[in-house]
Every structure is written in structure tokens, then in C-alpha cells.
Z-matrix of the N, CA and C atoms (Angstrom, degrees):
N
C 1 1.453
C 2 1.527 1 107.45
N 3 1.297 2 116.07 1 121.20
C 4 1.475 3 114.90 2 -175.69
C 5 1.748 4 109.72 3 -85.98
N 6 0.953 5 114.11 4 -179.98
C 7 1.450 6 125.14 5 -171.71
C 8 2.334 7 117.91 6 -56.41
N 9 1.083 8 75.25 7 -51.75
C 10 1.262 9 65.16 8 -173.38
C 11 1.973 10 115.20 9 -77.26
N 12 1.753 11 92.84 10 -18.82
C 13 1.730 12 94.89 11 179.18
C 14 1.546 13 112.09 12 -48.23
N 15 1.637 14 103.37 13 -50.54
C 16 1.497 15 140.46 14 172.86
C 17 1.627 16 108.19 15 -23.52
N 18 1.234 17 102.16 16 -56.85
C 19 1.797 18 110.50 17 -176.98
C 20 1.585 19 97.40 18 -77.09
N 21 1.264 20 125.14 19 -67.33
C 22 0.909 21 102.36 20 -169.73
C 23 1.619 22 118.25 21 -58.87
N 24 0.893 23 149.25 22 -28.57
C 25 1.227 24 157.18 23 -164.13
C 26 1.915 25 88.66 24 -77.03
N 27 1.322 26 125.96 25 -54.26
C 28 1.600 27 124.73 26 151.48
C 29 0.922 28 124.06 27 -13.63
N 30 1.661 29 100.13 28 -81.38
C 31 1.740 30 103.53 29 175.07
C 32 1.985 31 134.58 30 -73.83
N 33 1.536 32 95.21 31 3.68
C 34 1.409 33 97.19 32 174.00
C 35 1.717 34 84.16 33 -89.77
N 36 0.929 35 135.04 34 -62.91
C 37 1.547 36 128.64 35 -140.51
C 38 2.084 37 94.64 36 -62.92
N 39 1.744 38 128.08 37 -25.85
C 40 0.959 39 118.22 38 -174.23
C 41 1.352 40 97.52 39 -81.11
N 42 1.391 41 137.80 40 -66.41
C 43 1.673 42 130.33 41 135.31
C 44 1.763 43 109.44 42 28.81
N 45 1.249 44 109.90 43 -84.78
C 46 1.205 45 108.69 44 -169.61
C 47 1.931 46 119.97 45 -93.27
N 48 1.265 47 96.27 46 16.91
C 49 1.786 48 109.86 47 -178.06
C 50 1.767 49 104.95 48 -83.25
N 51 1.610 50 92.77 49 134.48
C 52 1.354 51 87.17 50 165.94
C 53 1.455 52 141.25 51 -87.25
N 54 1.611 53 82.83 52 -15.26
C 55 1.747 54 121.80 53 164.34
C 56 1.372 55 145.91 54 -151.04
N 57 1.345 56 132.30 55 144.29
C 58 1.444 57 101.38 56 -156.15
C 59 0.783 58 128.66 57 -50.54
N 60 1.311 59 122.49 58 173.15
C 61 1.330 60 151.59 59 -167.52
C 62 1.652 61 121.26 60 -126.14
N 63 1.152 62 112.40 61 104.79
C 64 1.343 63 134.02 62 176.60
C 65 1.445 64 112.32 63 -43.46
N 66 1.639 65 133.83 64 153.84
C 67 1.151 66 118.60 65 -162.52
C 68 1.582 67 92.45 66 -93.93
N 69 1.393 68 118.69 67 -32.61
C 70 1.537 69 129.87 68 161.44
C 71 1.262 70 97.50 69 -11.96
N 72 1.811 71 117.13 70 -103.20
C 73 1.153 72 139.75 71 140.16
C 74 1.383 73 116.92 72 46.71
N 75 1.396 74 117.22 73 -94.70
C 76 1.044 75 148.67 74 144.96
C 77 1.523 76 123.89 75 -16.99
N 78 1.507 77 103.84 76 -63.72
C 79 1.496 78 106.59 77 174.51
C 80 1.675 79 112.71 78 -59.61
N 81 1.333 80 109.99 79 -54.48
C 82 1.484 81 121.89 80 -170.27
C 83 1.578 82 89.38 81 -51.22
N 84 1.739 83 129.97 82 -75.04
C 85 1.010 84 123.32 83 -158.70
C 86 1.971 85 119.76 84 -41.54
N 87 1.588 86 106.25 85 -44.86
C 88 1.377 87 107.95 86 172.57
C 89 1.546 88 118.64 87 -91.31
N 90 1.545 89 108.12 88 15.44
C 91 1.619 90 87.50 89 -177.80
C 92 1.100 91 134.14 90 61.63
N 93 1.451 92 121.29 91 31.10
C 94 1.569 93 120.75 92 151.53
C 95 1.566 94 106.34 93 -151.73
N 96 1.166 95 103.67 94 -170.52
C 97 1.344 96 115.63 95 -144.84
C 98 1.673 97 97.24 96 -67.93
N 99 1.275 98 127.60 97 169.33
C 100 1.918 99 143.27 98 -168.37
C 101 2.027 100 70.51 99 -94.99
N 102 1.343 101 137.33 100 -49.87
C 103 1.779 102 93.37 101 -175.77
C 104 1.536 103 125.30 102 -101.44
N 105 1.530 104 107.48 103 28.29
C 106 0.971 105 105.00 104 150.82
C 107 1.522 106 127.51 105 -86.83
N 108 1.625 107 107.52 106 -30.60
C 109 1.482 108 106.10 107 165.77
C 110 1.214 109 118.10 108 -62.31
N 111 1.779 110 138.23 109 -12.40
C 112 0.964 111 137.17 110 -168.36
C 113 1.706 112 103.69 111 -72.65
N 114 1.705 113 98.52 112 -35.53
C 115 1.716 114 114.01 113 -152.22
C 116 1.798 115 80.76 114 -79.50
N 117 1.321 116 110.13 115 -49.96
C 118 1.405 117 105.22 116 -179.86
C 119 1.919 118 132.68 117 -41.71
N 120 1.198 119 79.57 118 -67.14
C 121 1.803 120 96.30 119 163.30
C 122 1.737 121 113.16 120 -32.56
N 123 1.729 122 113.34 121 -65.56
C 124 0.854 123 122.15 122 145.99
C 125 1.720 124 136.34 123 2.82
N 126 1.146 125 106.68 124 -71.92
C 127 1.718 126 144.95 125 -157.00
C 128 1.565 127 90.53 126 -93.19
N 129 1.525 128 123.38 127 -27.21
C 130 1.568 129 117.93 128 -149.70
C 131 1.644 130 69.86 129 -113.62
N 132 1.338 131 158.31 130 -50.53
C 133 0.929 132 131.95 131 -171.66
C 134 1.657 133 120.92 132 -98.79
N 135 1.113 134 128.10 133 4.50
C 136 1.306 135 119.84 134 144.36
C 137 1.562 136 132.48 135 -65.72
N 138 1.644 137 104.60 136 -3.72
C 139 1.041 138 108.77 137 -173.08
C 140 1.961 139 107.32 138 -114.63
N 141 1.493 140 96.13 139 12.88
C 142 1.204 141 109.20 140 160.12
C 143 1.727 142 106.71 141 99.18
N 144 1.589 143 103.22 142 14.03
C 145 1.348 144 94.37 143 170.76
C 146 1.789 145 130.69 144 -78.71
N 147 1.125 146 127.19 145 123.69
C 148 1.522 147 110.49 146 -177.85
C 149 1.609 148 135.23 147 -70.17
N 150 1.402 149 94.72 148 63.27
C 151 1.760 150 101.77 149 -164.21
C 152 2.003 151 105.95 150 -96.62
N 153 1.708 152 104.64 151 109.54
C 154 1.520 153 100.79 152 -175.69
C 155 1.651 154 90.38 153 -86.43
N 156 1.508 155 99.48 154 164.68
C 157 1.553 156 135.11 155 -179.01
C 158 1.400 157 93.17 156 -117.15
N 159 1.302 158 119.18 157 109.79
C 160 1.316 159 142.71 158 164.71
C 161 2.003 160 124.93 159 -95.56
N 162 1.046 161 125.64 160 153.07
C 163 1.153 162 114.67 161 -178.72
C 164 1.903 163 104.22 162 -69.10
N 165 1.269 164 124.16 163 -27.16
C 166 1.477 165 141.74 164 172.63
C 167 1.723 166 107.39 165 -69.66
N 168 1.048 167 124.31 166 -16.13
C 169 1.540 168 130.09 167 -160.84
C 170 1.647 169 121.50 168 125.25
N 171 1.944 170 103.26 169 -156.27
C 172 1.296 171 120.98 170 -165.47
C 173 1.562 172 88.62 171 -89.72
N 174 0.944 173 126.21 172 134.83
C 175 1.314 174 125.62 173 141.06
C 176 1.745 175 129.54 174 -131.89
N 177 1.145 176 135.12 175 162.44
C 178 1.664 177 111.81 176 161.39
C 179 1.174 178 136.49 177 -109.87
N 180 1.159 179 127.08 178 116.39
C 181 1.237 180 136.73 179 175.22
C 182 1.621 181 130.81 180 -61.99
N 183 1.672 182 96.03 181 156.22
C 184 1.391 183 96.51 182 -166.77
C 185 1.823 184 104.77 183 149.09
N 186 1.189 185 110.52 184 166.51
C 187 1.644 186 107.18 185 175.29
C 188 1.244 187 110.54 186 -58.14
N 189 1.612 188 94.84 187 143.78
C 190 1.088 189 107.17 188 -158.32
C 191 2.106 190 107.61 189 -79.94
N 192 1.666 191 113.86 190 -12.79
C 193 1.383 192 131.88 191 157.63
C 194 2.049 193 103.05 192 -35.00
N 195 1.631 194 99.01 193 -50.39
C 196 1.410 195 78.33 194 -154.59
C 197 1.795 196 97.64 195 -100.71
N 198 1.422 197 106.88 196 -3.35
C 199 1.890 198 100.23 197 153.31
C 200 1.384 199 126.07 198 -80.32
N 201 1.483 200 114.75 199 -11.74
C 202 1.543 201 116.40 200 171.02
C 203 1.613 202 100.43 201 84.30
N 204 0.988 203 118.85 202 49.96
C 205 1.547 204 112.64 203 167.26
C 206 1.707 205 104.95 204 -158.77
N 207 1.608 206 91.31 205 81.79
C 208 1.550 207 132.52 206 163.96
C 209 1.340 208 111.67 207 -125.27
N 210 1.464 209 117.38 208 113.34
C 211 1.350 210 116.98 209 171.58
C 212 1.143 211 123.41 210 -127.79
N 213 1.357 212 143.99 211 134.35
C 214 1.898 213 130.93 212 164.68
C 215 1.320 214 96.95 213 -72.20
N 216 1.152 215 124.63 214 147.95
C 217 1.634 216 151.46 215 -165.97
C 218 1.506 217 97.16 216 -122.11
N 219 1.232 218 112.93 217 92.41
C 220 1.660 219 107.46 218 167.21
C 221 1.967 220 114.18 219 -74.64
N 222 1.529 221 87.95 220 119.21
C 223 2.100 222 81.77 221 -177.63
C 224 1.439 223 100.40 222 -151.31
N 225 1.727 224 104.82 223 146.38
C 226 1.488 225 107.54 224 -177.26
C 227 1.290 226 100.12 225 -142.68
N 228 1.111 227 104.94 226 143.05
C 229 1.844 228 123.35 227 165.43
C 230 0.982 229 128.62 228 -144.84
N 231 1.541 230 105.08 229 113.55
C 232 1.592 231 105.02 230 -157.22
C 233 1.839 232 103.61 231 -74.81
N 234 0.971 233 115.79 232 -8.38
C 235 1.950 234 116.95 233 -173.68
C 236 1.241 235 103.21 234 -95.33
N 237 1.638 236 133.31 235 -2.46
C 238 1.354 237 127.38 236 -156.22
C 239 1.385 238 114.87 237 -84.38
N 240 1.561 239 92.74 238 141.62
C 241 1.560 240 118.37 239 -162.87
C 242 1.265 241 113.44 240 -148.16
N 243 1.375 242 127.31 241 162.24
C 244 1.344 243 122.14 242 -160.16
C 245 1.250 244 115.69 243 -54.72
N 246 1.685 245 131.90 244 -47.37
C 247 1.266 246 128.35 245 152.15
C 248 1.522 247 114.27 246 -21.98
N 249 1.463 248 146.03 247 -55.61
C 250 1.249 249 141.43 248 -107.43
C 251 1.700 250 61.67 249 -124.03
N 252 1.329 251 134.78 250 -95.13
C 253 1.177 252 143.77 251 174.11
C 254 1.878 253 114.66 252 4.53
N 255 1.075 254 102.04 253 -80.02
C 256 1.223 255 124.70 254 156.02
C 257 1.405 256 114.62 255 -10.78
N 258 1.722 257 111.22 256 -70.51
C 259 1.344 258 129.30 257 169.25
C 260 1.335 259 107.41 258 -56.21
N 261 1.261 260 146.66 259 -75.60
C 262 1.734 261 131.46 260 164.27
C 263 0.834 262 140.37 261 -15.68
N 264 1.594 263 112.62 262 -42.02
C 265 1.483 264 119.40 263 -171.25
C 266 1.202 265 88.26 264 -84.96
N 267 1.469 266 133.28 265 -59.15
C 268 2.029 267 111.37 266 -171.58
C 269 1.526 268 103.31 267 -74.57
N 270 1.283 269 129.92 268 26.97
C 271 1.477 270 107.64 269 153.61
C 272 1.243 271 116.38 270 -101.60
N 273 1.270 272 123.27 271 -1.72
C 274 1.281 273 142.29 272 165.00
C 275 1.254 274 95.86 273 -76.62
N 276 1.429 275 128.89 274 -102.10
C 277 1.158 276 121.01 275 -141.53
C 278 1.900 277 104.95 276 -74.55
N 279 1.051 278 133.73 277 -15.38
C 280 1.247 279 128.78 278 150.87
C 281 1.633 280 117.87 279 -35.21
N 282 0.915 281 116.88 280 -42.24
C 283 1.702 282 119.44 281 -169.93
C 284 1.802 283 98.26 282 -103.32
N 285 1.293 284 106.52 283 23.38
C 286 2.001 285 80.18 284 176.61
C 287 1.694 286 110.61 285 124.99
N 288 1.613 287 88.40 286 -46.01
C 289 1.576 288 82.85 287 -175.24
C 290 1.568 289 149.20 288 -93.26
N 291 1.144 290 133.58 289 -163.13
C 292 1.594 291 137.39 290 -169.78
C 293 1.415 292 102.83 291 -138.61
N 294 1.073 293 120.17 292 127.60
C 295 1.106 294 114.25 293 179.67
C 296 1.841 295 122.27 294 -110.09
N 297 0.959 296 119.05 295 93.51
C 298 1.452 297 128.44 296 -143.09
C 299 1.122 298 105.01 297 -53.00
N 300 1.765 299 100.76 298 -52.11
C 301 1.664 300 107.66 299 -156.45
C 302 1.716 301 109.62 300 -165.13
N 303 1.013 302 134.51 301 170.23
C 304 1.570 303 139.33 302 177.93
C 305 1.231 304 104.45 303 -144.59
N 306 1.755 305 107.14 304 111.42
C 307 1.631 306 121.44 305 154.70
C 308 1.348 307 129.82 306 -96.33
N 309 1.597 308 119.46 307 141.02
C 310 1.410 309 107.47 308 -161.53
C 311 1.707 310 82.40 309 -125.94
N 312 1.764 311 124.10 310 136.57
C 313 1.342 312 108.42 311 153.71
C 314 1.418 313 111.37 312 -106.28
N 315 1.284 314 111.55 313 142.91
C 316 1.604 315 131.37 314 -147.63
C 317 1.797 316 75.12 315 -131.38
N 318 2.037 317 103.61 316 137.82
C 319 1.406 318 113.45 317 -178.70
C 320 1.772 319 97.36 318 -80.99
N 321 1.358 320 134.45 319 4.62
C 322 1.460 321 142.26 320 -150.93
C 323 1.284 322 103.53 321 -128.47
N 324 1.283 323 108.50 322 -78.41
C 325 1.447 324 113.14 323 176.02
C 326 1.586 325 130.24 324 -86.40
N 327 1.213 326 128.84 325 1.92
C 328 1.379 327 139.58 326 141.17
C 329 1.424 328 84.74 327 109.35
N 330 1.779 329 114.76 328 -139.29
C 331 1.859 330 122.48 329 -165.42
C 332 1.965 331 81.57 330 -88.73
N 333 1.266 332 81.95 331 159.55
C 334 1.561 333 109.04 332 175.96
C 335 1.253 334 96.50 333 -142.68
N 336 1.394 335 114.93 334 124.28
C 337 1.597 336 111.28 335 152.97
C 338 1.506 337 102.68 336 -156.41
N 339 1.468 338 87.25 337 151.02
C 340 1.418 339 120.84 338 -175.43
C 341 1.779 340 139.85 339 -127.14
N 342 1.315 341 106.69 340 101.38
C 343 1.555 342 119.77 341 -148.04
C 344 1.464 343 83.39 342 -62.54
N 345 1.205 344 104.16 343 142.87
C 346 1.355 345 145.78 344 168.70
C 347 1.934 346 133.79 345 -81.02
N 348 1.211 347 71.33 346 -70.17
C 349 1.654 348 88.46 347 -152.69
C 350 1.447 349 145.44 348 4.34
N 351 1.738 350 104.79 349 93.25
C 352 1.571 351 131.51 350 -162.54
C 353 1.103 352 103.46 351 -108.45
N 354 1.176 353 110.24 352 130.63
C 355 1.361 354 118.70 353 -144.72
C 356 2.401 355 91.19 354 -132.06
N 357 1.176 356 111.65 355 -45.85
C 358 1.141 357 106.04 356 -174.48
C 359 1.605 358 104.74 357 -142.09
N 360 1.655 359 120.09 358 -165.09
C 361 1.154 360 116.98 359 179.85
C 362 1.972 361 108.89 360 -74.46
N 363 1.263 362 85.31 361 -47.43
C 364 1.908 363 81.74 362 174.49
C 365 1.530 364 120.13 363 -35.36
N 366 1.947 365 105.29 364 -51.81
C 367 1.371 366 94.59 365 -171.77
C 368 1.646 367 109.72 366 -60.66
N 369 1.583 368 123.45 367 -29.42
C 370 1.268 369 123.92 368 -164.90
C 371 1.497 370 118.38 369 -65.97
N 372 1.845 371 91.67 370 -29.83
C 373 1.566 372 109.14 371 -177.78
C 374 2.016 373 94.33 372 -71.77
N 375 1.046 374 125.63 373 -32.73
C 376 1.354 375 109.78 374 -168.43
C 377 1.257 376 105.90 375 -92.13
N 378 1.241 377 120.83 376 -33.70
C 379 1.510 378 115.00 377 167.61
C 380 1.791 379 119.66 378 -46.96
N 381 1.347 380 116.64 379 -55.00
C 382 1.385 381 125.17 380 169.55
C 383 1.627 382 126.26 381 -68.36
N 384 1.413 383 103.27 382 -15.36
C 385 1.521 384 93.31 383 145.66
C 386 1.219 385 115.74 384 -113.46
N 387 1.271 386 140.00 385 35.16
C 388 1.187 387 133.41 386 131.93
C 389 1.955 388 121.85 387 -67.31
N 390 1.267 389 98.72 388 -53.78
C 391 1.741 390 114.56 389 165.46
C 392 1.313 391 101.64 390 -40.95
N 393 1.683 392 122.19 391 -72.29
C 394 1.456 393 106.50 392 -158.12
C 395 1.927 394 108.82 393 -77.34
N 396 1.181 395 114.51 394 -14.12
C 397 1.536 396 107.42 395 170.16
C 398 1.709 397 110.29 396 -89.54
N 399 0.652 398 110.90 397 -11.39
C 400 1.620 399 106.54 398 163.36
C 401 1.796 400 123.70 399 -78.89
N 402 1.499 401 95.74 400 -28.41
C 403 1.640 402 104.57 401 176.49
C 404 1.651 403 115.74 402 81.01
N 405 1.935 404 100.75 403 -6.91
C 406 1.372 405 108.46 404 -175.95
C 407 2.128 406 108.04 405 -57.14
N 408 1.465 407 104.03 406 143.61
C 409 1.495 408 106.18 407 144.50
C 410 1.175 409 134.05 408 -34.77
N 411 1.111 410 143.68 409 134.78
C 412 1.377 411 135.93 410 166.43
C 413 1.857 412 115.29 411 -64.63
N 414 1.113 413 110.63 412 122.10
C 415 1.355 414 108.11 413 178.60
C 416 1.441 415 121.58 414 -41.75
N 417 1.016 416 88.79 415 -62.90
C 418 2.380 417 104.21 416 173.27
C 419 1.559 418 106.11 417 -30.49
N 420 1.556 419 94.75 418 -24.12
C 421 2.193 420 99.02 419 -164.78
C 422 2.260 421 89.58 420 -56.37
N 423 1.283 422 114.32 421 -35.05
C 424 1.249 423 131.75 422 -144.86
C 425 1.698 424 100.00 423 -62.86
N 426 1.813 425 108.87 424 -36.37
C 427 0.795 426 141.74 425 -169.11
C 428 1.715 427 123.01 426 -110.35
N 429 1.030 428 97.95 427 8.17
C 430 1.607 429 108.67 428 175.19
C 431 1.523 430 116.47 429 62.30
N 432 1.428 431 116.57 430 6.72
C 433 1.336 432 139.52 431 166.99
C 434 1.526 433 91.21 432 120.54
N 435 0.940 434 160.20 433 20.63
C 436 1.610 435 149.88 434 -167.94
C 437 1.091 436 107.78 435 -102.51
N 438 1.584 437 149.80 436 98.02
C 439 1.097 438 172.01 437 53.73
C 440 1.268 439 136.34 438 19.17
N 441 1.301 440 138.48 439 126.73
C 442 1.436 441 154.81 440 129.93
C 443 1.473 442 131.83 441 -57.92
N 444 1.245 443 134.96 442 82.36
C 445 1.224 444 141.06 443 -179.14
C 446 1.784 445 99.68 444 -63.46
N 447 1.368 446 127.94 445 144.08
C 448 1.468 447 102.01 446 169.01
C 449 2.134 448 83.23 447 -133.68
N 450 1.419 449 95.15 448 105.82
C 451 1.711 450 123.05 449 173.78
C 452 1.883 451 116.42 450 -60.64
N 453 1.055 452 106.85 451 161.20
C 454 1.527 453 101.20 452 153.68
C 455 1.527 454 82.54 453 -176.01
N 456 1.572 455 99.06 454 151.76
C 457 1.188 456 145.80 455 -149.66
C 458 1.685 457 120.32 456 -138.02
N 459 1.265 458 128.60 457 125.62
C 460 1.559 459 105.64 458 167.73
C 461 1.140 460 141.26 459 -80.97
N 462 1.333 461 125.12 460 -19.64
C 463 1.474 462 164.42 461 98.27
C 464 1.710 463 136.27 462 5.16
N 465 1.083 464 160.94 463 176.60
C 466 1.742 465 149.78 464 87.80
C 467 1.290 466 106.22 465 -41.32
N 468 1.474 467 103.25 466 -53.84
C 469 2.002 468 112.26 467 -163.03
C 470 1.933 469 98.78 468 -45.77
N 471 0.836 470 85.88 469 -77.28
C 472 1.621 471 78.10 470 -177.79
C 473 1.286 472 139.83 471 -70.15
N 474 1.669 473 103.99 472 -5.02
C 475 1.728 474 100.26 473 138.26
C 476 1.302 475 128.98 474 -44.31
N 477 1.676 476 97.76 475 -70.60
C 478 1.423 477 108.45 476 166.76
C 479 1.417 478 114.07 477 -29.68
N 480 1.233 479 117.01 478 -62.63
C 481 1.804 480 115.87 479 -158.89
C 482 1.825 481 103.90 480 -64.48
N 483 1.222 482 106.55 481 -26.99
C 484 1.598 483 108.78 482 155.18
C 485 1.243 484 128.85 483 -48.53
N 486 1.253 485 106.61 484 -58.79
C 487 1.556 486 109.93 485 173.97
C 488 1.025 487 124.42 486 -62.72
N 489 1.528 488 121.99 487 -35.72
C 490 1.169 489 121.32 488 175.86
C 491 1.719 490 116.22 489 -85.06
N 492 0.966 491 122.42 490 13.25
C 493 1.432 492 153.02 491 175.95
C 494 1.379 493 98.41 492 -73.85
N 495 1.267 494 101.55 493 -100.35
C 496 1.387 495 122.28 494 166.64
C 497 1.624 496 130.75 495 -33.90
N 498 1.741 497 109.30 496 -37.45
C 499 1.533 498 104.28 497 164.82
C 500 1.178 499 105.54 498 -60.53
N 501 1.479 500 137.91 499 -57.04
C 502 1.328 501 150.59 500 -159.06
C 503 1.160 502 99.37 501 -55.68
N 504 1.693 503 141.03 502 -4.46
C 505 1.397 504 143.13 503 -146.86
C 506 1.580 505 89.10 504 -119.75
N 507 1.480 506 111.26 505 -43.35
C 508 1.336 507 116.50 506 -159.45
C 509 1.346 508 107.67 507 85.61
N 510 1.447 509 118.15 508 38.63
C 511 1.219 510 100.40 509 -180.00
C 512 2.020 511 108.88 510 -119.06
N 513 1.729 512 96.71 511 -29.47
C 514 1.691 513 103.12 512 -160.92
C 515 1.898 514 89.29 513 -52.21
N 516 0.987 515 112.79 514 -178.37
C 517 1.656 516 149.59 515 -159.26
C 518 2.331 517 87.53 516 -106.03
């Protein structure tokens, strides 16, 4: 395999990863050395490829639309309260994620949804004191806690670590 097959054969396997990829990894899979993939990586992004260096590995970056890790999160809690709330939203964005938006279907008022975009614990912290200084209901009340989170991720891995976030919560569907 000559040099340039090599990269590309690189950048298909990060292409088709669900998570990074170690430079180890990498080397073993093509048979040469972890700094030649370094020189490679290199070579593949001067030439305008979008490959991030993570403390986990190679991966590529970019919206997360065109890596495929957008999901609605079906989750209900019938006790949920700003505490409980609170706890969801940083298990999301704790593990990776964004949380776009929340749809509720109501047998009365049809889909409800409401753009979001939470991005870390701060935004969650300002979102939840917005709720409790407003004195508003919790929307979910509308719905008996039954909810649609709709996530994105840059990754699978940290979809996953979402979900499993959230099971651990008792909250996913």
C-alpha cells in the first residue's frame, strides 16, 4: 500500500468510526508505525481534512447532522421537579451532549416543542433559575412527565454515555 492509499484508507476508517480512534489503533490496523500516522494525520489535514486529536484519539470533527449522532431521547418522570430536571439536563451535557430542544405530545394541545439549546452545566444552571424565579409550572407537569429530549452529540460514544446517563437517572423511556 503506497502512501497516499494509506491516508486515505485512515480517513475512511475515521469516516466510518463510531468513536475515536487511538493512534495505536490506527497504526496496528495499517501496519506502520503510531508516528507515521502522526505525519499522516498531519498531511490529511493540511489538505483540509477535519480530523480532531482528542485525549481518547483521532476522530473527525464537524456537525454533529453530518456524523449522525442526533437523537430524540424518549424519558418520563412522573415526580419531576426542578431538582429531577436539573439532573437530566447535566446528564446530557455532562457526557458530550447538546440538547437542542424538548417535545411534549399533549392529547389537547397537540406537539409542543421548545428550542433549547444547552450546551453546558451553566446554561442548565441558568435555565433552572429562570423556572424557579418565574414561579412557572414545569411544562412535562402537562404530560405527566413524558418527554422527548432531541440530543446531538459529535460522536456515538457520547450518545451512548447519554443514555446511559439518563438510564442511571431513571429517567430514559
Amino acid at each position: 500500500m503506497n502512501n497516499q492509499m494509506r491516508r486515505e484508507k485512515l480517513y475512511e476508517i475515521l469516516e466510518n468510526a463510531d468513536r475515536p480512534i487511538t493512534g495505536i489503533e490506527l497504526s496496528k490496523a495499517l501496519d506502520v508505525t503510531r508516528q507515521i500516522i502522526v505525519g499522516d494525520v498531519a498531511i490529511l489535514r493540511s489538505s483540509g481534512k477535519p480530523i480532531l486529536s482528542t485525549a481518547r484519539g483521532y476522530q473527525l470533527q464537524g456537525p454533529a447532522e453530518e456524523r449522525g449522532c442526533n437523537r430524540s431521547l424518549h424519558c418520563c418522570s412522573r415526580t419531576m421537579d426542578e431538582d429531577e430536571l436539573e439532573a437530566e439536563l447535566n446528564a446530557v451535557v455532562d457526557n458530550g451532549g447538546i440538547i437542542r430542544g424538548l417535545t411534549l405530545s399533549h392529547e389537547v394541545y397537540g406537539i409542543i416543542h421548545i428550542d433549547m439549546n444547552i450546551y453546558s452545566r451553566r446554561d442548565v444552571r441558568q435555565y433552572v433559575d429562570k423556572l424557579r424565579a418565574s414561579d412557572a409550572p414545569l411544562i412535562v407537569t402537562l404530560t405527566h412527565g413524558a418527554h422527548t429530549l432531541k440530543v446531538e452529540t459529535r460522536v456515538d460514544e457520547e450518545m451512548n454515555a447519554v443514555q446511559e446517563g439518563l438510564q442511571e437517572l431513571g429517567i430514559l423511556a
